[in-house]
N, C-alpha and C positions, 0 to 999 in steps of 0.2 A: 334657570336650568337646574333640575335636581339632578341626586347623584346617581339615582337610577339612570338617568338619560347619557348623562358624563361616561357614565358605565358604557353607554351604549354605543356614544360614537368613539371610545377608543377599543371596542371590541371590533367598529366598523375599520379602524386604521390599521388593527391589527392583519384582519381578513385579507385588507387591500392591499397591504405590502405584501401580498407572497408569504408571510412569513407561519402562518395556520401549514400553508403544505410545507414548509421547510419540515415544521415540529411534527407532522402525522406522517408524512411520506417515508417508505423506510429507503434507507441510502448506503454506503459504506462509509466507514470511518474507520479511522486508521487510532486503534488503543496504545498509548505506550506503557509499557510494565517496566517491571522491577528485572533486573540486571537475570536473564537464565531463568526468567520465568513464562516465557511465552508458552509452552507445552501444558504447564499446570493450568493456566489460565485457560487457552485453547479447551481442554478437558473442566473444567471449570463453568466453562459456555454453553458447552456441548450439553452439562446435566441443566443449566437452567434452561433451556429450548431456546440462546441466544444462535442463529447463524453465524459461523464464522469462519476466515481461512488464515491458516498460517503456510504462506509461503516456504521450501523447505528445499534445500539442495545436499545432495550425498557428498559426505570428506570424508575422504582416509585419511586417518592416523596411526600413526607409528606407537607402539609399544614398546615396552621392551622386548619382549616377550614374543610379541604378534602384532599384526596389522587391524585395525579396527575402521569396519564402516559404519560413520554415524549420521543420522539425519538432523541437520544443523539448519536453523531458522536463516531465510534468504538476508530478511532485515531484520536483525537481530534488535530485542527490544519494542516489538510491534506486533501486534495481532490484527489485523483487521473485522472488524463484526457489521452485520450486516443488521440496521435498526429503523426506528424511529425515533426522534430527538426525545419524543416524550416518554421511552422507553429505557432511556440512558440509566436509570440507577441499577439495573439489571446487570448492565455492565461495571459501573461505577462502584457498586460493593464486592464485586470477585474479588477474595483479596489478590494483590499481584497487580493488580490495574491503578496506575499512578492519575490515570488522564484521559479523555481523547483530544489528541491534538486540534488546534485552531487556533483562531488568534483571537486576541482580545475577550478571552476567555471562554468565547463561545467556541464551541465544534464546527469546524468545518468538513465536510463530504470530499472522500477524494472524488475528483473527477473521474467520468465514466471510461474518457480514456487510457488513462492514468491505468485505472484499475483493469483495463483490457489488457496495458500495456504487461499486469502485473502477470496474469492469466497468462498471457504470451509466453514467457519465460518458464513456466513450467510443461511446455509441448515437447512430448517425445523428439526425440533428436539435438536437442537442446541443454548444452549444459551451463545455466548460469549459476553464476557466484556471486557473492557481494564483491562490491567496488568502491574505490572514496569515491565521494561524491564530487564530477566535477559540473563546472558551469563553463570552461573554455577548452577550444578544441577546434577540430575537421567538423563541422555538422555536417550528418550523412542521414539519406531517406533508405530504406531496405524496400529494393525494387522488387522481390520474390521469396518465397519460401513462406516458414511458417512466422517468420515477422513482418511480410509483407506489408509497406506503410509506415512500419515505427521510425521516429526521428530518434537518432543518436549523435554521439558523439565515437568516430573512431581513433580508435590506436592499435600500433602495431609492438606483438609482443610475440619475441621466437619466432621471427618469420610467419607467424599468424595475425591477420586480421581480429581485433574484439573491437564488438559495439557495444559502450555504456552507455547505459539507458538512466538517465536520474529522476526520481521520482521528487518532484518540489515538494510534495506537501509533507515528507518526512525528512526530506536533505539526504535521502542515501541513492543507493546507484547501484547495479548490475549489470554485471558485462558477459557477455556470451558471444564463442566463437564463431567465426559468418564468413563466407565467401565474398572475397574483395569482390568479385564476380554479380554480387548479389545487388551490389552498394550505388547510388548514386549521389552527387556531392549536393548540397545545396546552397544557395548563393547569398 
Protein backbone atom coordinates (compact mmCIF):
# COMPACT_ATOMS: atom_id res chain seq x y z
CA UNK A 1 0.00 0.00 0.00
CA UNK A 2 1.51 3.54 -0.90
CA UNK A 3 1.06 6.50 0.85
CA UNK A 4 -1.02 8.15 -1.55
CA UNK A 5 -3.57 5.33 -0.95
CA UNK A 6 -2.84 5.35 3.17
CA UNK A 7 -3.89 9.00 2.46
CA UNK A 8 -6.83 7.87 1.03
CA UNK A 9 -8.45 5.57 3.41
CA UNK A 10 -8.01 7.80 6.46
CA UNK A 11 -9.37 10.62 4.47
CA UNK A 12 -12.29 7.82 4.04
CA UNK A 13 -12.42 7.26 8.07
CA UNK A 14 -12.43 10.75 8.49
CA UNK A 15 -15.66 11.35 6.06
CA UNK A 16 -17.21 8.37 7.89
CA UNK A 17 -17.07 9.49 11.27
CA UNK A 18 -19.18 12.47 11.08
CA UNK A 19 -16.43 14.37 11.82
CA UNK A 20 -15.93 16.52 7.84
CA UNK A 21 -19.56 17.97 8.94
CA UNK A 22 -18.63 18.64 12.48
CA UNK A 23 -15.48 20.89 10.99
CA UNK A 24 -17.73 22.50 7.88
CA UNK A 25 -21.16 22.82 9.40
CA UNK A 26 -21.54 26.19 11.19
CA UNK A 27 -22.95 25.62 14.98
CA UNK A 28 -22.78 27.82 18.17
CA UNK A 29 -20.12 27.79 20.46
CA UNK A 30 -19.82 29.31 23.52
CA UNK A 31 -16.11 31.65 23.55
CA UNK A 32 -14.57 32.36 27.05
CA UNK A 33 -12.75 35.87 27.22
CA UNK A 34 -10.81 37.61 29.38
CA UNK A 35 -12.42 39.06 32.77
CA UNK A 36 -14.95 42.53 31.38
CA UNK A 37 -14.35 41.82 28.04
CA UNK A 38 -17.09 40.39 26.37
CA UNK A 39 -18.51 43.73 24.75
CA UNK A 40 -14.95 44.56 23.09
CA UNK A 41 -14.77 41.07 21.75
CA UNK A 42 -18.65 41.13 20.85
CA UNK A 43 -17.60 44.36 18.69
CA UNK A 44 -14.42 42.73 17.68
CA UNK A 45 -16.70 39.85 15.87
CA UNK A 46 -19.11 41.96 14.52
CA UNK A 47 -15.95 43.90 12.34
CA UNK A 48 -14.61 40.49 11.30
CA UNK A 49 -18.32 39.25 9.81
CA UNK A 50 -18.02 36.60 12.75
CA UNK A 51 -21.92 36.06 14.03
CA UNK A 52 -22.45 36.36 17.39
CA UNK A 53 -24.74 37.01 20.53
CA UNK A 54 -23.97 38.14 23.88
CA UNK A 55 -26.71 37.59 26.14
CA UNK A 56 -27.40 40.82 28.27
CA UNK A 57 -29.66 41.81 31.13
CA UNK A 58 -30.41 45.52 32.61
CA UNK A 59 -28.91 46.39 36.52
CA UNK A 60 -29.24 49.40 38.46
CA UNK A 61 -26.59 50.62 40.19
CA UNK A 62 -26.34 52.96 42.83
CA UNK A 63 -23.91 55.93 42.78
CA UNK A 64 -23.26 58.37 44.71
CA UNK A 65 -24.56 60.74 43.10
CA UNK A 66 -27.32 58.94 40.91
CA UNK A 67 -28.70 55.81 39.96
CA UNK A 68 -27.23 54.11 36.90
CA UNK A 69 -28.70 51.49 34.25
CA UNK A 70 -26.21 49.36 32.70
CA UNK A 71 -26.32 46.59 30.31
CA UNK A 72 -24.30 43.68 32.08
CA UNK A 73 -23.41 40.24 30.11
CA UNK A 74 -26.18 37.47 31.36
CA UNK A 75 -22.97 35.03 31.45
CA UNK A 76 -20.38 37.06 32.25
CA UNK A 77 -17.12 35.76 30.64
CA UNK A 78 -18.68 34.23 27.50
CA UNK A 79 -19.66 35.21 24.08
CA UNK A 80 -21.28 32.92 21.95
CA UNK A 81 -20.25 32.93 18.05
CA UNK A 82 -21.97 31.36 15.50
CA UNK A 83 -19.21 29.24 13.20
CA UNK A 84 -17.51 26.50 11.48
CA UNK A 85 -14.86 24.47 13.41
CA UNK A 86 -12.62 25.33 10.26
CA UNK A 87 -13.28 28.93 10.77
CA UNK A 88 -12.20 29.07 14.54
CA UNK A 89 -9.00 31.15 14.08
CA UNK A 90 -11.40 34.16 13.28
CA UNK A 91 -12.38 33.93 16.45
CA UNK A 92 -9.23 32.59 18.23
CA UNK A 93 -7.10 35.83 17.27
CA UNK A 94 -9.79 38.62 18.64
CA UNK A 95 -7.80 39.57 21.23
CA UNK A 96 -9.95 38.99 24.49
CA UNK A 97 -10.76 35.52 23.45
CA UNK A 98 -8.90 32.96 25.80
CA UNK A 99 -10.71 29.61 24.19
CA UNK A 100 -13.83 28.00 22.94
CA UNK A 101 -14.89 25.81 25.42
CA UNK A 102 -14.85 21.83 25.06
CA UNK A 103 -13.34 19.27 26.36
CA UNK A 104 -10.31 17.51 25.76
CA UNK A 105 -9.21 20.33 23.79
CA UNK A 106 -11.58 20.19 21.21
CA UNK A 107 -14.71 22.71 20.94
CA UNK A 108 -17.78 21.43 21.54
CA UNK A 109 -21.36 22.91 20.07
CA UNK A 110 -23.60 24.03 22.67
CA UNK A 111 -26.61 22.13 22.19
CA UNK A 112 -29.49 23.37 20.03
CA UNK A 113 -31.56 23.45 22.99
CA UNK A 114 -29.42 24.79 25.23
CA UNK A 115 -28.99 27.61 23.13
CA UNK A 116 -33.01 28.02 22.56
CA UNK A 117 -33.11 27.77 26.20
CA UNK A 118 -30.46 30.83 26.05
CA UNK A 119 -32.83 32.91 23.46
CA UNK A 120 -35.83 32.17 25.85
CA UNK A 121 -34.42 34.32 28.56
CA UNK A 122 -34.11 37.30 26.67
CA UNK A 123 -38.25 37.40 25.55
CA UNK A 124 -39.94 40.48 26.61
CA UNK A 125 -41.65 40.04 29.86
CA UNK A 126 -38.90 38.26 31.14
CA UNK A 127 -36.42 39.40 33.45
CA UNK A 128 -33.43 37.14 33.84
CA UNK A 129 -30.26 37.48 35.79
CA UNK A 130 -27.26 35.32 36.35
CA UNK A 131 -27.57 32.49 39.01
CA UNK A 132 -24.84 30.15 40.76
CA UNK A 133 -25.02 27.40 39.05
CA UNK A 134 -26.87 24.76 40.54
CA UNK A 135 -27.16 20.88 39.85
CA UNK A 136 -29.72 19.94 42.93
CA UNK A 137 -33.16 21.07 43.53
CA UNK A 138 -37.29 20.77 42.75
CA UNK A 139 -36.85 19.82 39.01
CA UNK A 140 -39.83 21.65 37.33
CA UNK A 141 -41.25 21.61 33.57
CA UNK A 142 -42.78 25.31 32.51
CA UNK A 143 -46.26 24.17 31.51
CA UNK A 144 -46.97 27.80 29.55
CA UNK A 145 -45.91 31.27 28.79
CA UNK A 146 -43.03 32.37 26.96
CA UNK A 147 -40.79 29.39 28.59
CA UNK A 148 -43.23 26.96 27.69
CA UNK A 149 -41.23 23.38 27.87
CA UNK A 150 -37.95 24.57 29.65
CA UNK A 151 -36.78 22.21 32.47
CA UNK A 152 -35.55 23.92 35.60
CA UNK A 153 -34.80 23.91 38.83
CA UNK A 154 -37.25 25.93 41.34
CA UNK A 155 -36.79 28.19 44.23
CA UNK A 156 -38.67 30.30 46.31
CA UNK A 157 -37.21 33.87 47.00
CA UNK A 158 -39.62 36.88 48.55
CA UNK A 159 -42.48 34.98 48.28
CA UNK A 160 -41.82 34.71 44.54
CA UNK A 161 -41.39 31.69 42.60
CA UNK A 162 -37.57 31.67 40.28
CA UNK A 163 -36.72 29.10 37.73
CA UNK A 164 -32.92 28.38 37.19
CA UNK A 165 -32.08 27.29 34.19
CA UNK A 166 -28.35 25.93 34.12
CA UNK A 167 -26.57 25.82 31.11
CA UNK A 168 -23.87 22.50 31.38
CA UNK A 169 -21.69 23.31 28.76
CA UNK A 170 -20.55 26.70 30.62
CA UNK A 171 -21.44 25.63 34.50
CA UNK A 172 -23.46 28.88 34.86
CA UNK A 173 -27.33 29.49 35.36
CA UNK A 174 -30.11 31.92 35.09
CA UNK A 175 -33.06 32.44 36.91
CA UNK A 176 -36.14 34.35 35.95
CA UNK A 177 -39.43 35.14 37.83
CA UNK A 178 -42.57 32.65 36.80
CA UNK A 179 -45.82 31.83 38.08
CA UNK A 180 -45.84 28.89 40.55
CA UNK A 181 -49.14 28.65 38.36
CA UNK A 182 -47.02 28.07 35.23
CA UNK A 183 -44.97 25.08 36.75
CA UNK A 184 -45.20 21.42 36.80
CA UNK A 185 -43.02 19.13 39.04
CA UNK A 186 -41.28 16.34 37.41
CA UNK A 187 -40.59 13.10 38.91
Amino acid sequence: MGIGSAAGVAREEFFAGGELEVYVQPRWYAAYTRANHERRVADQLIERGVENFLPQYESVRKWKDRRVRLQMPLFPGYVFVHLALQSRLQVLQVPGVAYLVGFGGKPVAVPEEEFAKIRGFLKPGLRAEPHPYLTAGRRVRVRSGPLAGTQGIVLRRKGNFRLVISIELIQRAVAVNIDAADLEALG
